[in-house]
VOPAGU-2260 file (C-alpha; in pm, 1 decimal, decimal comma):
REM VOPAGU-2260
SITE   aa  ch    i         X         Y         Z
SITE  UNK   A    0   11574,1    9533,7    5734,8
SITE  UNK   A    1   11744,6    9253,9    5652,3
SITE  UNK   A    2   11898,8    9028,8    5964,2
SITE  UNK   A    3   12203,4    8769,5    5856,5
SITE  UNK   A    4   12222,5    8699,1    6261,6
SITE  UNK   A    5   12042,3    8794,6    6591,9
SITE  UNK   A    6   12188,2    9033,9    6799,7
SITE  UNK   A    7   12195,2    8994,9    7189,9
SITE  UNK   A    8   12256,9    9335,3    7361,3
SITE  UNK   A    9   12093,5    9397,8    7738,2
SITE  UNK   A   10   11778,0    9526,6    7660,1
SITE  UNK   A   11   11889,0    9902,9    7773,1
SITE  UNK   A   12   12181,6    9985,9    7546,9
SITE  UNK   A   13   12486,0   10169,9    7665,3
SITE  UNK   A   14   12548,2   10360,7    7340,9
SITE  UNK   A   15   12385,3   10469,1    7023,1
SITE  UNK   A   16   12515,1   10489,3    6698,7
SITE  UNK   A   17   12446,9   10843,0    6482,7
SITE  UNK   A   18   12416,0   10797,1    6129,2
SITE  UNK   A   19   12342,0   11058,1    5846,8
SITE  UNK   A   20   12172,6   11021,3    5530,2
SITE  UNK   A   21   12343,6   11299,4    5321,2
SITE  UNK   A   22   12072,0   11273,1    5032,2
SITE  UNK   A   23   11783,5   11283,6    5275,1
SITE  UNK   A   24   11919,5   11547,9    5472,9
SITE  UNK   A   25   11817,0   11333,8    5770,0
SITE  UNK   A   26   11950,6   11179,6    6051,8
SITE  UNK   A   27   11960,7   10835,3    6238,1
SITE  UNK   A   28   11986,6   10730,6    6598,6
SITE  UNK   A   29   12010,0   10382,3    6604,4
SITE  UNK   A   30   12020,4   10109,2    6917,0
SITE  UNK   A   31   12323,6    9828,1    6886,9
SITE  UNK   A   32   12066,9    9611,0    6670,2
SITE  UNK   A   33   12044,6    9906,3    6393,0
SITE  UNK   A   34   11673,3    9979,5    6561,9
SITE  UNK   A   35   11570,9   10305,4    6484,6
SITE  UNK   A   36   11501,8   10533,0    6793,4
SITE  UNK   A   37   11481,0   10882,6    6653,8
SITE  UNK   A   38   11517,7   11004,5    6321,2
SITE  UNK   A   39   11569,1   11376,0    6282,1
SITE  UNK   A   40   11473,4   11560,1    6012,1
SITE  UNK   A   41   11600,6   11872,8    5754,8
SITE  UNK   A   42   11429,9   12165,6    5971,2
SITE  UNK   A   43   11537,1   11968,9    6313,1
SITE  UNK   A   44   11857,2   11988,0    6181,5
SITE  UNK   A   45   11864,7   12386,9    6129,4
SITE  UNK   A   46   11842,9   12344,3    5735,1
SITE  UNK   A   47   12086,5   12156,7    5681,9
SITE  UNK   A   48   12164,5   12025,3    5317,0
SITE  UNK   A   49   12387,5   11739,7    5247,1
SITE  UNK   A   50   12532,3   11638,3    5620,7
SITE  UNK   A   51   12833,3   11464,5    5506,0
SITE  UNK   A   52   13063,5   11397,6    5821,5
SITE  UNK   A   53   12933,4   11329,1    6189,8
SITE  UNK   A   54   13242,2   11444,4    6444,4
SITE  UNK   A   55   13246,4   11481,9    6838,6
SITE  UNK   A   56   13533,7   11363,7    7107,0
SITE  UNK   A   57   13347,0   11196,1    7388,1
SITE  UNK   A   58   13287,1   11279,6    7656,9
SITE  UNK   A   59   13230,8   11622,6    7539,2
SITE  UNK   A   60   12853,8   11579,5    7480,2
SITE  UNK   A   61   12830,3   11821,2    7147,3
SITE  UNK   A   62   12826,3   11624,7    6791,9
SITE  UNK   A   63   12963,4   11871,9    6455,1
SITE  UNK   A   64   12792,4   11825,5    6121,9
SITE  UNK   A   65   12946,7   11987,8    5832,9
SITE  UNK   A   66   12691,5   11987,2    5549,4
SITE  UNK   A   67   12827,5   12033,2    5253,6
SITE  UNK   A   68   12595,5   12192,2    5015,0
SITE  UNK   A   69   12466,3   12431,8    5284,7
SITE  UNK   A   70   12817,6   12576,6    5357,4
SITE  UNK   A   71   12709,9   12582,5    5759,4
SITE  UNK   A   72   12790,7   12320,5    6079,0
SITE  UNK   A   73   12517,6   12179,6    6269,8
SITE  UNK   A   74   12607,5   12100,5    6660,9
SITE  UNK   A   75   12381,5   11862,0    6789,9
SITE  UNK   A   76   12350,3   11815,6    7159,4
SITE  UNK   A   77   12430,2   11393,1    7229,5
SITE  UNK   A   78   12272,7   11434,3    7567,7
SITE  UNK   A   79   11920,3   11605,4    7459,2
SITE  UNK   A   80   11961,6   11464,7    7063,4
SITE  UNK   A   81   11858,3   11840,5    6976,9
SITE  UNK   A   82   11997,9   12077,8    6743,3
SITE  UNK   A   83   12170,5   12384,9    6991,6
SITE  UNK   A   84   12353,6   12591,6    6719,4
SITE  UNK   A   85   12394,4   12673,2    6359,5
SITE  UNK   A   86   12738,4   12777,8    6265,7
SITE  UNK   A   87   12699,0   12961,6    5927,1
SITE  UNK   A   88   12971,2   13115,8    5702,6
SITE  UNK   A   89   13233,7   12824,9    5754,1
SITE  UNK   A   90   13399,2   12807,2    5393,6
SITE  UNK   A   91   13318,3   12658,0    5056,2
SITE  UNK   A   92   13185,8   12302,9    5052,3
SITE  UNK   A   93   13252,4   12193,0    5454,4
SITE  UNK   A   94   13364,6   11844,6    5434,2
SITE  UNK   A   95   13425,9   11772,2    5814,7
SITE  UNK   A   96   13438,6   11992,0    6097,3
SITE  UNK   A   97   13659,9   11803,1    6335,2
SITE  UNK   A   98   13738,7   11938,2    6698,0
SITE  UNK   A   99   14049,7   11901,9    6860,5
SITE  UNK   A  100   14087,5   11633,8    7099,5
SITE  UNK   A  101   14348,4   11805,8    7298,9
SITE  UNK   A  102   14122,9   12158,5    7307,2
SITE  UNK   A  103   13788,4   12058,9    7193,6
SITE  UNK   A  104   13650,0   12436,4    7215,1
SITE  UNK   A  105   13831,1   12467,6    6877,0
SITE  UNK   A  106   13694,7   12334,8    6559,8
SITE  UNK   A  107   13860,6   12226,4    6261,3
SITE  UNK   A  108   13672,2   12247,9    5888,4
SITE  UNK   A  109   13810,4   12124,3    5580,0
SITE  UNK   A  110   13631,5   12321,2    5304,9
SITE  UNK   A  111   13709,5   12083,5    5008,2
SITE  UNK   A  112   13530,7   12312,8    4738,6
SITE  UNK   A  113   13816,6   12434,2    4475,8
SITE  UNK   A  114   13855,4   12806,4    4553,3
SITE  UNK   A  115   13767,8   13053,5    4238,2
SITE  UNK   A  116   13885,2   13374,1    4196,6
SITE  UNK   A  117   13637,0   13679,9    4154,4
SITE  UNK   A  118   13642,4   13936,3    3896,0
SITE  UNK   A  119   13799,9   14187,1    4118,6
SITE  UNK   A  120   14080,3   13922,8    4220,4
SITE  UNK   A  121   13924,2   13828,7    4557,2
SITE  UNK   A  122   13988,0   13475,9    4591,7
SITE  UNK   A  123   13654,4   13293,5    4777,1
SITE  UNK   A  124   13672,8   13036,7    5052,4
SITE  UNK   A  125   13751,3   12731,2    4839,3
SITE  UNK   A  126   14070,5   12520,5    4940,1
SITE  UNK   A  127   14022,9   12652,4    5324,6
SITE  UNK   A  128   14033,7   12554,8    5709,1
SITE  UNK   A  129   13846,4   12741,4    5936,8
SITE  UNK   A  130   13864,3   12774,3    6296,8
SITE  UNK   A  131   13530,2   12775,1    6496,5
SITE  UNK   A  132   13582,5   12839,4    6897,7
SITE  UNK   A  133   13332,7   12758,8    7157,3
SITE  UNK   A  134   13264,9   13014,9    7408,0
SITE  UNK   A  135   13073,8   12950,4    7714,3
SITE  UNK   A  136   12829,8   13203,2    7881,6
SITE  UNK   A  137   12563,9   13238,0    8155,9
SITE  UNK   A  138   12322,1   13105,9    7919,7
SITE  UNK   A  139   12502,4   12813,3    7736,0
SITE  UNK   A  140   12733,5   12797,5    7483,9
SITE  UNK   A  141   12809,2   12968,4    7157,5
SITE  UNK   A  142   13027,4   12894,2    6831,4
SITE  UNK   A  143   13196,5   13153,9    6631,0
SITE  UNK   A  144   13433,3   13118,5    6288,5
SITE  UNK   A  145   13757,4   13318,3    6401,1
SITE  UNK   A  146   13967,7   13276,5    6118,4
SITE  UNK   A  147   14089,9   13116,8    5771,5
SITE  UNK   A  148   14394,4   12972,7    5641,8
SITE  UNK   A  149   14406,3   13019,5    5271,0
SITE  UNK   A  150   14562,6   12669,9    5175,9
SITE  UNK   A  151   14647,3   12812,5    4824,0
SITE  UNK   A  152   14806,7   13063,1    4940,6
SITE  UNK   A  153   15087,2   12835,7    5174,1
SITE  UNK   A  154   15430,9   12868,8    5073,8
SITE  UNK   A  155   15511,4   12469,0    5150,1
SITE  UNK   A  156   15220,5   12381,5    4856,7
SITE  UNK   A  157   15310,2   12626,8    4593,0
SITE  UNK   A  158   15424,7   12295,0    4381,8
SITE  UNK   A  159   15141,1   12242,6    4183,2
SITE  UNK   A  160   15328,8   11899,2    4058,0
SITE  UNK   A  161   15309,8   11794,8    4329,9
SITE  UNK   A  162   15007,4   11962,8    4510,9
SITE  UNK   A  163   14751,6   11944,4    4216,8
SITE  UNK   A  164   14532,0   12105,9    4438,8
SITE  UNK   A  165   14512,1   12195,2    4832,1
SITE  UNK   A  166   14109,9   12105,5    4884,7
SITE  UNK   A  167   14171,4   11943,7    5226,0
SITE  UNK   A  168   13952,2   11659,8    5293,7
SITE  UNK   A  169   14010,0   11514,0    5617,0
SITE  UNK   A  170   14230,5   11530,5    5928,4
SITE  UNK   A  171   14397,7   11360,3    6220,5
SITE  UNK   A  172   14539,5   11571,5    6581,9
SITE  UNK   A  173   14864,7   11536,2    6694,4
SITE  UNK   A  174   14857,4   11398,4    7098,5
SITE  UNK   A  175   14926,8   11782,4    7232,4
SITE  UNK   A  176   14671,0   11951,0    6989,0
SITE  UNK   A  177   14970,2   12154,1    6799,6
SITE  UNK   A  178   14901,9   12032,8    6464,5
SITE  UNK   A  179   14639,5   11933,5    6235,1
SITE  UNK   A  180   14720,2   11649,0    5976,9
SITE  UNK   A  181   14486,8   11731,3    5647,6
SITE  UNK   A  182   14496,4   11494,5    5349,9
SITE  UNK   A  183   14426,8   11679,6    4983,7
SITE  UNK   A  184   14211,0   11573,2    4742,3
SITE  UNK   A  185   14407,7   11533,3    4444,4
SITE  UNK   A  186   14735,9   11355,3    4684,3
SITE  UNK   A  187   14960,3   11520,2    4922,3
SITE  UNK   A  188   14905,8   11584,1    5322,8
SITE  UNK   A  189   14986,6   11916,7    5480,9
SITE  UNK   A  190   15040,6   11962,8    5849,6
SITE  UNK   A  191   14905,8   12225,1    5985,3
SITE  UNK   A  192   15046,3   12421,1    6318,0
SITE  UNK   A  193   14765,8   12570,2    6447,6
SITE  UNK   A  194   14942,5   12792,0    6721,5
SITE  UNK   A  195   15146,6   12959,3    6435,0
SITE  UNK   A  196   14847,9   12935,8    6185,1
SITE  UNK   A  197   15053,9   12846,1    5868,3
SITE  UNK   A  198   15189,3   12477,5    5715,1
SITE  UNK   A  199   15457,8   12412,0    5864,1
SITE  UNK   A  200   15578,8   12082,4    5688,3
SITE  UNK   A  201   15370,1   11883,8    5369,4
SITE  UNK   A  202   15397,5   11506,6    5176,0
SITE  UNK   A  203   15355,7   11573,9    4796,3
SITE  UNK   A  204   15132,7   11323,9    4565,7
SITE  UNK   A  205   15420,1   11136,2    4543,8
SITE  UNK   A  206   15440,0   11028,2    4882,9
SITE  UNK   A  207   15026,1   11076,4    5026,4
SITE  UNK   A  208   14774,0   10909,8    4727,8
SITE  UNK   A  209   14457,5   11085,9    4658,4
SITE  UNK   A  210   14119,0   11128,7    4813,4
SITE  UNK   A  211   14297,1   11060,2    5139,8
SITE  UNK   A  212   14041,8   11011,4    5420,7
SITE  UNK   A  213   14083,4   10766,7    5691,1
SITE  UNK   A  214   14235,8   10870,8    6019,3
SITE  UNK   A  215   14292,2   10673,3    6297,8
SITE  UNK   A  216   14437,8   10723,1    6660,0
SITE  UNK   A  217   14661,2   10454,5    6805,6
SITE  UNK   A  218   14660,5   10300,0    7173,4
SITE  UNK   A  219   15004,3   10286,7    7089,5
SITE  UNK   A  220   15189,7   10572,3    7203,3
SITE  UNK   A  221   15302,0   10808,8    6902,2
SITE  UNK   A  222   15120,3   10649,9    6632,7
SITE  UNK   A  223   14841,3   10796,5    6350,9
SITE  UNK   A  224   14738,6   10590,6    6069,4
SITE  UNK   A  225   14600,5   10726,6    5737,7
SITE  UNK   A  226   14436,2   10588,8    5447,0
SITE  UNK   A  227   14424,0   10694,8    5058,4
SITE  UNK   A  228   14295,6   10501,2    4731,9
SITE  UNK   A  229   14116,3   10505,1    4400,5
SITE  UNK   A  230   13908,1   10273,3    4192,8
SITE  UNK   A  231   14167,5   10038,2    4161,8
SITE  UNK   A  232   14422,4   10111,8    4465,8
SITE  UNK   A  233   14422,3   10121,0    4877,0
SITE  UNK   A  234   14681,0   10280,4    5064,0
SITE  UNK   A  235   14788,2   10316,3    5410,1
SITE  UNK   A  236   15047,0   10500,0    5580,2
SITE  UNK   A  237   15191,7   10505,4    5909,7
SITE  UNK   A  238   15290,8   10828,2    6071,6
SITE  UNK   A  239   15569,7   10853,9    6401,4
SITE  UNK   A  240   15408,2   11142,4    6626,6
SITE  UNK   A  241   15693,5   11089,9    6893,4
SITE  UNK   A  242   15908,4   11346,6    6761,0
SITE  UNK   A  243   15887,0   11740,4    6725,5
SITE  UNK   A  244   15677,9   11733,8    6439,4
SITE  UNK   A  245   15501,4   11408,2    6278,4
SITE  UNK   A  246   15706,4   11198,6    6071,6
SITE  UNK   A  247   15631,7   10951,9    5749,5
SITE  UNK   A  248   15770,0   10604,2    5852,3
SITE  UNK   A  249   15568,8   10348,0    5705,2
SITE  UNK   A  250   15347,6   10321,7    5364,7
SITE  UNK   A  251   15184,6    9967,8    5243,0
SITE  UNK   A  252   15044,8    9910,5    4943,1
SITE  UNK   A  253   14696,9    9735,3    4993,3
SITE  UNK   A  254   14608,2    9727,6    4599,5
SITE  UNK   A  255   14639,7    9366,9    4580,4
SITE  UNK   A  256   14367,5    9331,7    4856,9
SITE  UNK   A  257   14135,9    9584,4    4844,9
SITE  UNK   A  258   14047,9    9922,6    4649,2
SITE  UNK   A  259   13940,8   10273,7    4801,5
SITE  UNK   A  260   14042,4   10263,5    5157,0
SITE  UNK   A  261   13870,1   10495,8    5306,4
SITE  UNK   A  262   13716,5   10442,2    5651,2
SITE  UNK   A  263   13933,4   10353,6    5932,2
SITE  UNK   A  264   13926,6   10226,2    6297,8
SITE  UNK   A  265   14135,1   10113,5    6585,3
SITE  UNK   A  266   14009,6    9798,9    6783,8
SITE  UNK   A  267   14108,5    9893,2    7107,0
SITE  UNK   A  268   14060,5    9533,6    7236,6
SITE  UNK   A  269   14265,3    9400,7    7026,3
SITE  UNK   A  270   14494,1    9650,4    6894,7
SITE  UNK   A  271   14440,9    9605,1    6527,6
SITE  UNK   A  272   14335,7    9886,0    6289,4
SITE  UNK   A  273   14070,9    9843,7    6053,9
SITE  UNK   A  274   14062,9    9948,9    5711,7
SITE  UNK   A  275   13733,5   10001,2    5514,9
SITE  UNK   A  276   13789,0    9955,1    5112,9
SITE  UNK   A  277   13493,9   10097,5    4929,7
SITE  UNK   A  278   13518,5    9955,5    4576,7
SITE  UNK   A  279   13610,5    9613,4    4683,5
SITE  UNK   A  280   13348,5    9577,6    4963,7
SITE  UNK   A  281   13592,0    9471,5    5200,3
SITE  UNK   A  282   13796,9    9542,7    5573,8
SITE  UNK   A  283   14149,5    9463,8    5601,3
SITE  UNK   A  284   14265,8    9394,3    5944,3
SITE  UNK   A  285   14658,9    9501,5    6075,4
SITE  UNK   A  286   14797,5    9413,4    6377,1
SITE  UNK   A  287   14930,5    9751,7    6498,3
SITE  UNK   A  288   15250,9    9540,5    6650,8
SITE  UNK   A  289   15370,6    9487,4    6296,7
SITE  UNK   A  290   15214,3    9802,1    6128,7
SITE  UNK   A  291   15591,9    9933,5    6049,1
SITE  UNK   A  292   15724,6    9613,3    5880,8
SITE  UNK   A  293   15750,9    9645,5    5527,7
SITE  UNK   A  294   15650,4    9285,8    5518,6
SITE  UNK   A  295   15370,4    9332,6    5735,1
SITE  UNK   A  296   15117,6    9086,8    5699,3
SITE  UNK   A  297   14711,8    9111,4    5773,8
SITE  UNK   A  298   14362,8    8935,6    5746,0
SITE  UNK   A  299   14034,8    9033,5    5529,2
SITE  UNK   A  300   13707,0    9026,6    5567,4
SITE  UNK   A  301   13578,2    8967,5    5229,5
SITE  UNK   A  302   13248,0    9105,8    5250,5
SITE  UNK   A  303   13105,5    9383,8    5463,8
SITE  UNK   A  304   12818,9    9546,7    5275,2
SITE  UNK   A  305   12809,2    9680,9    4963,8
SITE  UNK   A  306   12974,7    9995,8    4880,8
SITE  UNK   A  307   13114,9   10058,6    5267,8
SITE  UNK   A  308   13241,6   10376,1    5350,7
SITE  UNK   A  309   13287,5   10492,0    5688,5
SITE  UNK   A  310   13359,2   10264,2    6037,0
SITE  UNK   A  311   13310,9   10280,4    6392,8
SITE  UNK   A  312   13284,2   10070,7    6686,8
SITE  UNK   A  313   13130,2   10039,5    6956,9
SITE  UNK   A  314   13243,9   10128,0    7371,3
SITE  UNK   A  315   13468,2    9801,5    7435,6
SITE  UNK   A  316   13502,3    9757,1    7061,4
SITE  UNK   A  317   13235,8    9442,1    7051,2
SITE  UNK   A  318   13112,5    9557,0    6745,8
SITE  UNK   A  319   13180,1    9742,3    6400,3
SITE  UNK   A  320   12909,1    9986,6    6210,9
SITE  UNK   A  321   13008,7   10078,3    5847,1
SITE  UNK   A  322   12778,6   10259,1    5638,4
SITE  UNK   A  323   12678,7   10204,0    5278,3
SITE  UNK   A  324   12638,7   10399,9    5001,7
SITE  UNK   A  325   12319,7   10349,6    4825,7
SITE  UNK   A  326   12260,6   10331,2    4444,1
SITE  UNK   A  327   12267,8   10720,8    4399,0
SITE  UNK   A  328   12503,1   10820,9    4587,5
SITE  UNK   A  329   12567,1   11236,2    4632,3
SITE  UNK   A  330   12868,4   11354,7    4421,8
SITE  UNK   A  331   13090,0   11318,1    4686,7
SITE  UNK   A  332   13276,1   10976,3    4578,9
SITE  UNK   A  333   13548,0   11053,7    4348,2
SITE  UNK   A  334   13506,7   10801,9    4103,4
SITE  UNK   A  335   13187,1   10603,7    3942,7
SITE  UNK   A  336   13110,3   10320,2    4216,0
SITE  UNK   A  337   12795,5   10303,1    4315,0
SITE  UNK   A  338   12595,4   10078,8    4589,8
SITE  UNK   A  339   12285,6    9856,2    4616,5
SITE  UNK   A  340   12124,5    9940,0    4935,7
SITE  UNK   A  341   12202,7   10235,2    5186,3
SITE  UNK   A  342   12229,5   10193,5    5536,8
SITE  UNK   A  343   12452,7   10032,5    5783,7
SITE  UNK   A  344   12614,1    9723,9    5854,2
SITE  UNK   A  345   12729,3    9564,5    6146,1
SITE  UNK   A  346   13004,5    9318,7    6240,5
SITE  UNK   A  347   13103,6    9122,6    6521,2
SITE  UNK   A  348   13496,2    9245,7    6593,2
SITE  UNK   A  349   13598,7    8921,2    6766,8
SITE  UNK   A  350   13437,4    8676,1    6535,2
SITE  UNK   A  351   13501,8    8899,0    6246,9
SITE  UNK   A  352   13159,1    8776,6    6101,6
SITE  UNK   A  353   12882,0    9013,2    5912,6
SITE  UNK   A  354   12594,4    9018,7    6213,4
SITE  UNK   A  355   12325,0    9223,4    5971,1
SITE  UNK   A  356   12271,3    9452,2    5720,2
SITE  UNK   A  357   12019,0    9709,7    5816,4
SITE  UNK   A  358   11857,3    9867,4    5534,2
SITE  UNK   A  359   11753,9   10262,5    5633,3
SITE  UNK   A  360   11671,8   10538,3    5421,8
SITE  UNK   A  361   11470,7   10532,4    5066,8
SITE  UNK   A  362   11585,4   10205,8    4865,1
SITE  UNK   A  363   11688,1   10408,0    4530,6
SITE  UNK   A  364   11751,5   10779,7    4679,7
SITE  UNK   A  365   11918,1   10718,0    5043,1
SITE  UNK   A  366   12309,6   10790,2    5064,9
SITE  UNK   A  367   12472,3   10734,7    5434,6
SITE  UNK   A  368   12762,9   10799,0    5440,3
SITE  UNK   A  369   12884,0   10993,4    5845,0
SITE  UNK   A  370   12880,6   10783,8    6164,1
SITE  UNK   A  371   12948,2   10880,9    6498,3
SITE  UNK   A  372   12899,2   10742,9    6877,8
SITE  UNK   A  373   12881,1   10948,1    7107,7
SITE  UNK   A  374   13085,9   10751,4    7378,1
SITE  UNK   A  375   13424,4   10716,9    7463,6
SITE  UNK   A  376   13611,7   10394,6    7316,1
């Protein structure tokens, strides 16, 4: 562990932050210093191989982690910090299994593997999202996959121009739960209406960059922001949710700054949104009161770690924990960067200063890369 700056919590936390090491198969409960407090292993995890994403919407105590290699979701119980149920048979290559904030007993998952055809034509679960619903009986609860929507098969991303492929990576909510935003890996955004079950509207490549990931909610009434980039760009686009269906308003080009936006998070506080560039090693910060200017201006943080990926904050938005890819990172980054040192870092939102780096994991093999408190913000 290596501390840039003391931290000076109460000595009985409010919050803990969940962090998985995708290479280890393990997983991290950490105290607001980055202290370790339980660290859960493969078989406490139901088997689970490659836990790539760490999703939950506070207060609802359960925690989704779709592992990516093992094709199933774990759901972790925040309260007891115990594995309760292993969803199997969720789609190729489960990226994230997001609930809905507006009906969290349905789950999202973005199955980014590409989908291959069989020799008797059967197409397999590649280039899906499956539905999971939580049911609740005398004796607990219980998840279920109810359904598939064949991405490949949608009328609105037949363009393969302009939809190189439709492996969905990650997603946003709209504010009544109607629709599912889902960025695709090779550029373009569909929307998804998940009462109808179809895609109802969809940004080509020409509008929504590649390996789109970063979603963020705004305080600010009718607002989502995404992010997009490469090895040698950083995106960020601004959607209007006010309307009937979600509308493109707003896209900055953040090449000049940074490269590979990825993670992203709203200060509350503050209402700014920051953006997590994973080549360059750096956050941008936006004031969300000038987020649709085209000459919208923001700040940097130079430094936050090397090889950052994903954000959060904490309850009150005091502090920022990014993780960082390590030196071997899985093959789940699109491009050749790799890291120094896996774990997390943290940062003081206020000051905007780099508090520590907390090294976790095995020095050469560790990878973290999902991160998740289990507290409302």
């Amino acid at each position: 562990m290596l501390i840039l700056q003391s931290c000076n919590d109460a000595e009985s936390p409010e919050y803990f932050v969940w962090a998985a090491d995708q290479n280890a198969n393990e997983l991290y409960i950490l105290d607001p210093d980055g202290d370790v407090v339980k660290k859960m292993t493969q078989d406490e995890l139901g088997g689970a191989e490659r836990p790539h994403m760490l999703w939950g919407i506070p207060p609802d105590p359960f925690i989704y982690s779709a592992n990516t290699v093992s094709g199933d979701v774990t759901v972790l119980d925040s309260q007891s910090r115990e594995t309760v149920s292993v969803v199997s048979g969720v789609g190729k290559l489960p990226h994230a299994a997001q609930p809905n904030p507006a009906r969290t007993d349905y789950i999202y998952v973005s199955n980014i593997g590409p989908q291959e055809i069989d020799e008797n034509g059967n197409p397999d679960q590649g280039e899906t999202i499956s539905e999971i619903v939580r049911n609740e009986t005398n004796n607990g609860y219980t998840w279920e996959v109810t359904r598939f929507l064949d991405l490949k098969a949608e009328p609105l991303l037949a363009d393969d121009e302009q939809f190189p492929s439709r492996r969905p990576v990650c997603a946003g909510f709209t504010p009544d739960g109607k629709y599912k935003m889902v960025t695709l890996f090779n550029g373009g955004l569909a929307l998804v209406d998940l009462d109808e079950w179809r895609v109802s509207k969809a940004w080509g490549k020409d509008e929504i960059a590649e390996h789109g990931c970063g979603f963020a909610e705004s305080p600010v009434e009718g607002e989502i922001y995404v992010t997009a980039g490469d090895m040698h760009s950083s995106w960020l686009y601004v959607f209007d949710l006010s309307g009937s269906e979600p509308e493109l308003v707003t896209t900055h080009n953040l090449s000049d700054t940074g490269q590979d936006s990825h993670g992203a998070w709203v200060d509350r506080e503050r209402n700014e949104l920051w953006v997590v560039h994973r080549v360059s090693d750096n956050v941008t910060i936006h004031p969300l009161d000038t987020i649709r200017d085209e000459d919208h201006t923001y700040d940097e943080i130079e430094f936050v770690g090397s090889t950052p990926d994903l954000i959060t904050m904490s309850p009150g938005s005091d502090r920022a924990f990014l993780t960082l890819r390590g030196p071997n990172p899985a093959p789940t980054i699109p491009h050749d960067i790799v890291g120094e040192r896996t774990g997390i870092s943290i940062l003081d939102v206020e000051s905007r200063e780099l508090i520590s780096l907390i090294e976790l994991g095995d020095a050469e093999m560790g990878d973290f890369h999902g991160i998740f408190i289990p507290m409302e913000n």
